[in-house]
C-alpha positions, 0 to 999 in steps of 0.5 A, spaced: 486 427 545 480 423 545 476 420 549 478 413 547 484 409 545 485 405 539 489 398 539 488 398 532 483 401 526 476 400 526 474 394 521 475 388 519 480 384 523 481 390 527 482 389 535 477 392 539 478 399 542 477 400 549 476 406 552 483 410 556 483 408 563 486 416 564 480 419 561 474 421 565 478 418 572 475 412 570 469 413 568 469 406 564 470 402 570 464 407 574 459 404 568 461 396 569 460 398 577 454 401 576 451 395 572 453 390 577 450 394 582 443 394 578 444 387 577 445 385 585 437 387 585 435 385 579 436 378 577 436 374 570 434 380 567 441 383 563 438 386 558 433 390 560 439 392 565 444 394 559 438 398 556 437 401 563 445 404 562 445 404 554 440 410 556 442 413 561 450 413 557 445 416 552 442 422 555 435 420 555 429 417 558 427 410 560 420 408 560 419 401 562 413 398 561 409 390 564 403 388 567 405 389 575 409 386 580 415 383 574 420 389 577 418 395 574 419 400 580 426 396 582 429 397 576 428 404 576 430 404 583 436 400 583 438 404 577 437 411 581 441 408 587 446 405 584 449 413 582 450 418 588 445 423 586 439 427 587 434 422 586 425 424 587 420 419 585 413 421 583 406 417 585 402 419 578 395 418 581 389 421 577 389 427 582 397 430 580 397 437 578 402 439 573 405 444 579 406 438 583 411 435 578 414 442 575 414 447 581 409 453 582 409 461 585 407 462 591 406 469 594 411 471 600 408 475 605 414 477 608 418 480 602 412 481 599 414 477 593 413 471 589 418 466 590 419 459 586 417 453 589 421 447 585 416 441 584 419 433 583 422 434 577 428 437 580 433 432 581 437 428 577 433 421 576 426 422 576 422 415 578 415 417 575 411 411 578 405 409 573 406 414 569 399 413 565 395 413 571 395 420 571 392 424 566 394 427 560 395 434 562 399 432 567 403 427 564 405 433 560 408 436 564 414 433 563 414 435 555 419 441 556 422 437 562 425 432 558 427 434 551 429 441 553 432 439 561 429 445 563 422 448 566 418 454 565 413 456 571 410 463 570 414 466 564 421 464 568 426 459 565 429 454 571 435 449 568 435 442 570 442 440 574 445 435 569 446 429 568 437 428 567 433 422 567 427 420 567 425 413 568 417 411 568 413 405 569 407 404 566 402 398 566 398 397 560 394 400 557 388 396 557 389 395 565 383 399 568 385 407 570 390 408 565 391 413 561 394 411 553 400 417 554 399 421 548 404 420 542 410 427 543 409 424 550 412 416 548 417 420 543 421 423 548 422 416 551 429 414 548 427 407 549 422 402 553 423 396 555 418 390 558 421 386 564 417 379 563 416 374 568 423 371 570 426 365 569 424 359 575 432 359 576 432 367 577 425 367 581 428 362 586 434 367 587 429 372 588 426 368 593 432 367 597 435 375 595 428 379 596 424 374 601 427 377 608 429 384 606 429 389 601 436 388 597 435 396 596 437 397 603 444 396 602 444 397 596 451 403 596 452 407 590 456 405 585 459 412 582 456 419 583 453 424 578 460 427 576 463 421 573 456 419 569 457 426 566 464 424 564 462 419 562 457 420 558 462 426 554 466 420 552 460 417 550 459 423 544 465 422 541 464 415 539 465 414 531 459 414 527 461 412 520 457 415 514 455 408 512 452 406 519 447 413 519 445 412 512 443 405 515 440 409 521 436 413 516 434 407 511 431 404 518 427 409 520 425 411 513 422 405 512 417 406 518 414 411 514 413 408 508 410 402 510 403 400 509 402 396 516 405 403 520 401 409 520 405 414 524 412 412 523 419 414 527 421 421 527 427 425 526 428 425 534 428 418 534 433 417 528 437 421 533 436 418 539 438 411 535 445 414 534 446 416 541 444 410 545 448 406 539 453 410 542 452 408 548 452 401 547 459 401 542 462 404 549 459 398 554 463 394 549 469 398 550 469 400 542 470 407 540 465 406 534 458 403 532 457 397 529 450 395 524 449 390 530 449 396 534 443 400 531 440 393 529 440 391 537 437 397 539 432 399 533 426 395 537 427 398 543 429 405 541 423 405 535 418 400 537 414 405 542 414 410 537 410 407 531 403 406 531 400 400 527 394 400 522 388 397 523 389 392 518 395 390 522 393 389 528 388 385 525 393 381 524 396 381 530 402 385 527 406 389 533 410 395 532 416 391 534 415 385 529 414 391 524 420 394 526 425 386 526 421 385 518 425 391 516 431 390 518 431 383 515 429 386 508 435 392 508 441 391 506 447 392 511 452 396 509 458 395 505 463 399 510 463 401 518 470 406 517 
C-alpha cells in the first residue's frame, strides 16, 4: 500500500492524486493545519511560508535571510510552535562557543566520571538567530549536526531525536559584525528565503494583529512531532520520474559549466532539489513531481549555494538571475511518467 491514492494515471489529463486520508492518521490535514497556523503570524507572506513546509516535509534546513525587523525570527518561530515538539532557540553572538551549541563533558565529582552535558542543538527545531554574527568556528558547529543528525563531543556519538530542523536567520553580509557563513555551512541549508517588506494591506493587518499582543502567545500547536514524521515518510514515495531527475540533473550541470558561476551546485543539492520537489507535489496533493516542481523551487534550493564571477557582479548578475536564465535556456522534458 502506498502512501498515496491515485484517482488516475500521473500525465497528461490525468486527475490530480490526493493523498490516502488512511495513511499516517491524517498527516495530510496535520500539513494544511500547520500552514494555516503559520499563516495566522505571518501576514501576506505564503510563499515564504510554503517554503518553510516544503523544507521541513523535506527534511532539511531553512535558512531566512533579510535586513532586520521583516519577520525573520517570527517566521521561525511560528514554524517551531505550530508543531508540538522540543523547540531551542540559539542567540548567536560572537562570543558562543561551539560546546554551547553541541554539548560538552563535565567531570562528576561524585562518580568520579565524565558525563555528557547536551548543548542547544538537542531538539527537534533548532532557532539559530543571527546565525552569521557568531563566527565561523562556531557556526561550524553545526556542520555534523545537520547533514548527519548526529553530534560527536570527545570521541562519542550522540543521535539527534527525529524529525530535526534547523531554521536560521541571518542579516546581510554587508551590515557591521557578520560574518559571510562559509560555503559547506550555506550548502547544508536545503533552501533560503527573503521575507521582503509587506504588502501595505499586510502592514495594516499587522498593525491590528501584533499592535497589542504577540500573536505567539496564543499560537497552540497545530500537529505534533510524530505526525510530522509520518508525514514526512509519505513524502518519500512521491514519484520521480526519469525525465524529471534528468531535468534536475541538466539544472545543476548547468551551474557548473557557466561562465557567470565560479562555484556552482553540488551533488547535495541536486538531492535536496528532489526532495523538496517532493514535498512541494505533496502540498499539492499529488503522488508525483512536475517540471514545474523542480523549476519553482531551483531559486531557492540552488540560489544561496552559487557564487557569481567578478565580472558578473560587475554586471550586477545575482545568483538567483543566473539560476531563472538557465532554466529559460533548457529544454523541458517530453515526459513526467
Amino acid at each position: 500500500m502506498t502512501a498515496f491514492e491515485t484517482d488516475g494515471p500521473a500525465g497528461g489529463g490525468a486527475s490530480p492524486s490526493r493523498f490516502n486520508a488512511g495513511v499516517g492518521t491524517g498527516v495530510t490535514d496535520a500539513a494544511l493545519r500547520i500552514r494555516s497556523t503559520i499563516e495566522r503570524v505571518i501576514e501576506g507572506k505564503p510563499e515564504a511560508v510554503r517554503l518553510a513546509l516544503i523544507v521541513l516535509l523535506a527534511e532539511g534546513h531553512l535558512l531566512i535571510e533579510d535586513v532586520p525587523g521583516v519577520g525573520k525570527t517570527m517566521l521561525s518561530k511560528a514554524l517551531a510552535r505550530s508543531i508540538d515538539c522540543s523547540v531551542r532557540r540559539i542567540q548567536f553572538t560572537p562570543d558562543l562557543l561551539p560546546s554551547d551549541i553541541t554539548g560538552v563533558s563535565i567531570y562528576n565529582m561524585e562518580t568520579r566520571d565524565f558525563e555528557f552535558k547536551p548543548g542547544a542543538i538537542f531538539a527537534n527545531i533548532v532557532i539559530g538567530d543571527e546565525i552569521n554574527r557568531a563566527s565561523p568556528k562556531t557556526q561550524s558547529a553545526l556542520l555534523e549536526c545537520m547533514e548527519e543528525s548526529q553530534v560527536t563531543v570527545d570521541g562519542v556519538t550522540y543521535e539527534l531525536a527525529a524529525p530535526f530542523m534547523v531554521v536560521a536567520t541571518q542579516n546581510p553580509v554587508e551590515m557591521e559584525g557578520t560574518y559571510p557563513l562559509p560555503e559547506a555551512q550555506r550548502d547544508r541549508f536545503m533552501a533560503r528565503v527573503s521575507m521582503g517588506y509587506p504588502s501595505p494591506t499586510a502592514e495594516l493587518a499587522m498593525i491590528a494583529s501584533h499592535g497589542s499582543a504577540s500573536p505567539l502567545d496564543d499560537l497552540e500547536p497545530a500537529t505534533d512531532a510524530r505526525a510530522v514524521a509520518k508525514l514526512i515518510e509519505a513524502v518519500r514515495t512521491v514519484h520521480v520520474s526519469p525525465a524529471v531527475k534528468q531535468y534536475t540533473v541538466d539544472i545543476v550541470t548547468a551551474t557548473r559549466n557557466s561562465p557567470d558561476l565560479r562555484l556552482g551546485a553540488s551533488p547535495r543539492a541536486t538531492l535536496h532539489l528532489i526532495r523538496a520537489a517532493r514535498a512541494a507535489a505533496a502540498l499539492d496533493g499529488r503522488d508525483f513531481v512536475l517540471p514545474d516542481d523542480i523549476q519553482l523551487l531551483a531559486g531557492p534550493v540552488l540560489a544561496h549555494r552559487l557564487l557569481t564571477t567578478a565580472e558578473a557582479q560587475i554586471g550586477r548578475r545575482s545568483a538567483a538571475g543566473i539560476v531563472a536564465d538557465i532554466i529559460r535556456a533548457l529544454p523541458l522534458p517530453a515526459s513526467t511518467r
